[in-house]
N, C-alpha and C positions, 0 to 999 in steps of 0.2 A: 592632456592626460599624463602631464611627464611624473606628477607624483599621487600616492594614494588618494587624496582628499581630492583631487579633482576625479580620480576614477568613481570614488564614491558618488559625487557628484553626479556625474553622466549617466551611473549604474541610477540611480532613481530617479533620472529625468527619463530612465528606459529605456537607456543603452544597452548594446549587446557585445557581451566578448565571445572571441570566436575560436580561442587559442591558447592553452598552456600557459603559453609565453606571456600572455596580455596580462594575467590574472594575479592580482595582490595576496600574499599572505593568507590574509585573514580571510579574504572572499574564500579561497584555497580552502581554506579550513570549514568555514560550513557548508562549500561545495560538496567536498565529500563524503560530510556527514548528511547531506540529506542523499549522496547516492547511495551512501551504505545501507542508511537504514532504506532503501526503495530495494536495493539486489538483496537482501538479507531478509526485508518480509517477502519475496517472491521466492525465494530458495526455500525459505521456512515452510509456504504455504503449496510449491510444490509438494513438498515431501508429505504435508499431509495430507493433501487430493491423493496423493498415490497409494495412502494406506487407505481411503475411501471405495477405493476403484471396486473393489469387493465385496462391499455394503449396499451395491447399487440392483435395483431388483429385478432391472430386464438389462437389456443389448443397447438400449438407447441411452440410458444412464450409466454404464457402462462407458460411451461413446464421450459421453458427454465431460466425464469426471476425469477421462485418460486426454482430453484436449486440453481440458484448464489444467494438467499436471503438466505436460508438453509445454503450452505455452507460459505459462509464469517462469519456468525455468529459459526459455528460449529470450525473456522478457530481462529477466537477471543477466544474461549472456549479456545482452544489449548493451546496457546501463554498465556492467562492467568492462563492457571493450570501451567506452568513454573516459571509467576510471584507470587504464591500462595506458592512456595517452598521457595521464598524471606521473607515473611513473611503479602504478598500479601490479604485483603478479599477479596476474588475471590465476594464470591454474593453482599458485598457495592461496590465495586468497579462497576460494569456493571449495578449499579441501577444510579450512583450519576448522569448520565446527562442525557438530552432527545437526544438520540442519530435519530434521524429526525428531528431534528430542523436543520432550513434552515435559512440564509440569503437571503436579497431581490436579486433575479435575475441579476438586473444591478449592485451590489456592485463588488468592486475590491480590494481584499483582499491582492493581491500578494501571496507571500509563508506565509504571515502572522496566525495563526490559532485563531480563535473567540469563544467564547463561554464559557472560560475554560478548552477545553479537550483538546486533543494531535493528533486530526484526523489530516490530514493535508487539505491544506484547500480548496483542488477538493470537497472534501466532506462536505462542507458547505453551495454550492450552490446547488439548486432546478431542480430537472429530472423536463421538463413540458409536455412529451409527446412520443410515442413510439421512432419517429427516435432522437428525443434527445437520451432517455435510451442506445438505440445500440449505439448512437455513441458518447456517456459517457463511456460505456462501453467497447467499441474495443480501444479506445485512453488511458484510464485509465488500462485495460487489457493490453497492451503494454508495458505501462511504469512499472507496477508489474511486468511482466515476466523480463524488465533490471534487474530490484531493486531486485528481488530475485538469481538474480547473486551473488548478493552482501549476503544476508541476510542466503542462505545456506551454506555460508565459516564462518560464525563467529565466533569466538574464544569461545560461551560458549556451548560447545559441547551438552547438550541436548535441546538447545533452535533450534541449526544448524538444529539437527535431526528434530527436527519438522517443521522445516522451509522444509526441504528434501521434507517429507512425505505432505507437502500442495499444493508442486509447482506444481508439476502436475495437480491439479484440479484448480489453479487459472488459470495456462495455457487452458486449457478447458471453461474455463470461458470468456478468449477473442478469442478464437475460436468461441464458441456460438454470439460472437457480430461480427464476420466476416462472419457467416455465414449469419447473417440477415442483413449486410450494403449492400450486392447486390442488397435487396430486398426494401433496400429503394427509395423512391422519389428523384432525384438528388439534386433538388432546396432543397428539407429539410434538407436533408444529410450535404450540403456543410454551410448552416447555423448552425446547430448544431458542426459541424465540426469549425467552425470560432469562435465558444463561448467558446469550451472545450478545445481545443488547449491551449491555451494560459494556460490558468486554471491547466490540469494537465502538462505541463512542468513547473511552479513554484512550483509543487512537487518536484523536482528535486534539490532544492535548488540553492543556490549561486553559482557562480563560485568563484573559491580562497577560499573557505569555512574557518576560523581562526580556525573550529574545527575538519574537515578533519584529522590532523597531529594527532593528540590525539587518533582519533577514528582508526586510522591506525594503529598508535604502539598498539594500545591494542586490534588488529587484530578485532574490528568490523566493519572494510572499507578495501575496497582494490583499490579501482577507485578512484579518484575526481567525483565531481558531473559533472562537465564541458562533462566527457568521458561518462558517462552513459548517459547525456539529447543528447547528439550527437547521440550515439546509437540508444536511443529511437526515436530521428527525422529520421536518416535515415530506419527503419522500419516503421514509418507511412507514410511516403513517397512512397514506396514501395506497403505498401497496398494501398491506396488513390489510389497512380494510376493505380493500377492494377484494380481497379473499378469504373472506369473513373472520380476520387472525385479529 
């Protein structure tokens, strides 16, 4: 592995680097574009669980919406103490934007992201109210649990590890918003559900993605976007009608 082309190599036969120092340029470079956009939609989407916490209509939901604000940001720490060994400031970095800023409600971003940062762009739009939050959160909980298919195989082996040790609790996280979509109002549910929909499957990106091939050889993809947003549709389908949504 003395020059790039063999590291590329090894990187898609499913090698693992382990170190700073191991890592090429260019791997360098969509390394920590995928860590940013990972600690910048967790930043983002803390902040709006947090403005949630109030909309929630007993003590359990209460309990439930101040955990996932907790952990998505304990989740962003993570991912950024990783980026910090690149040569990362961890404390400018998680000051430079207002991670709660919202776009207006009816804007239509696509997969496009606004503001500056790297959230992606479910998390640009505005929680307004309890059954929005749950079911922002079981449809955006969903599409994490695909995505982190992906995000625990990646080639920089202690970013994997950490990606390992979160999935579990992000999982728990759209459990918590299944367990409150039963409890919702149907008419509100199915509204909120027609808003978010859309929103978080252009997280998902493009189909035919032109950077897909690049992020594969250098093992930080292993799906197309196309196979993961399929995925994620047929498990909210699944949910949805299992609770008559």
């Amino acid at each position: 592995m003395s020059d790039t082309m063999n590291i590329e190599d090894y990187l898609a036969q499913g090698g693992v680097l382990t170190a700073p120092g191991n890592v090429p340029a260019r791997y360098r470079g969509e390394l920590m574009r995928l860590m940013s956009s990972f600690v910048d939609s967790e930043l983002a989407a803390s902040a709006g669980f947090a403005g949630s916490i109030n909309f929630a209509p007993g003590i359990k939901e209460r309990i439930a919406a101040s955990r996932i604000t907790l952990e998505k940001a304990d989740h962003a720490e993570r991912v950024l103490g990783v980026m910090a060994t690149f040569g990362t400031d961890a404390d400018r970095y998680q000051a430079q934007h207002d991670w709660a800023a919202r776009v207006a409600r009816d804007a239509d971003l696509g997969a496009q992201r606004a503001g500056g940062d790297m959230r992606l762009s479910v998390f640009h739009y505005p929680i307004t109210g309890w059954a929005d939050a749950v079911v922002m959160n079981v449809l955006q909980g969903l599409a994490t649990g695909v995505q982190m298919t992906e995000l625990t195989r990646v080639s920089y082996g202690p970013l994997a590890e950490v990606f390992r040790e979160i999935a579990p609790r992000e999982a728990r996280h759209a459990e918590l918003g299944l367990e409150g979509l039963g409890r919702l109002d149907k008419g509100a549910a199915r509204a909120a559900v027609a808003y978010w929909r859309p929103r978080v499957a252009a997280g998902f990106g493009v189909a035919g993605s032109s950077r897909y091939d690049t992020l594969r050889k250098f093992g930080l993809r292993h799906t197309p976007n196309e196979q993961l947003l399929a995925r994620w549709e047929g498990l909210v389908a699944e949910q949805l009608a299992a609770r008559g949504l």
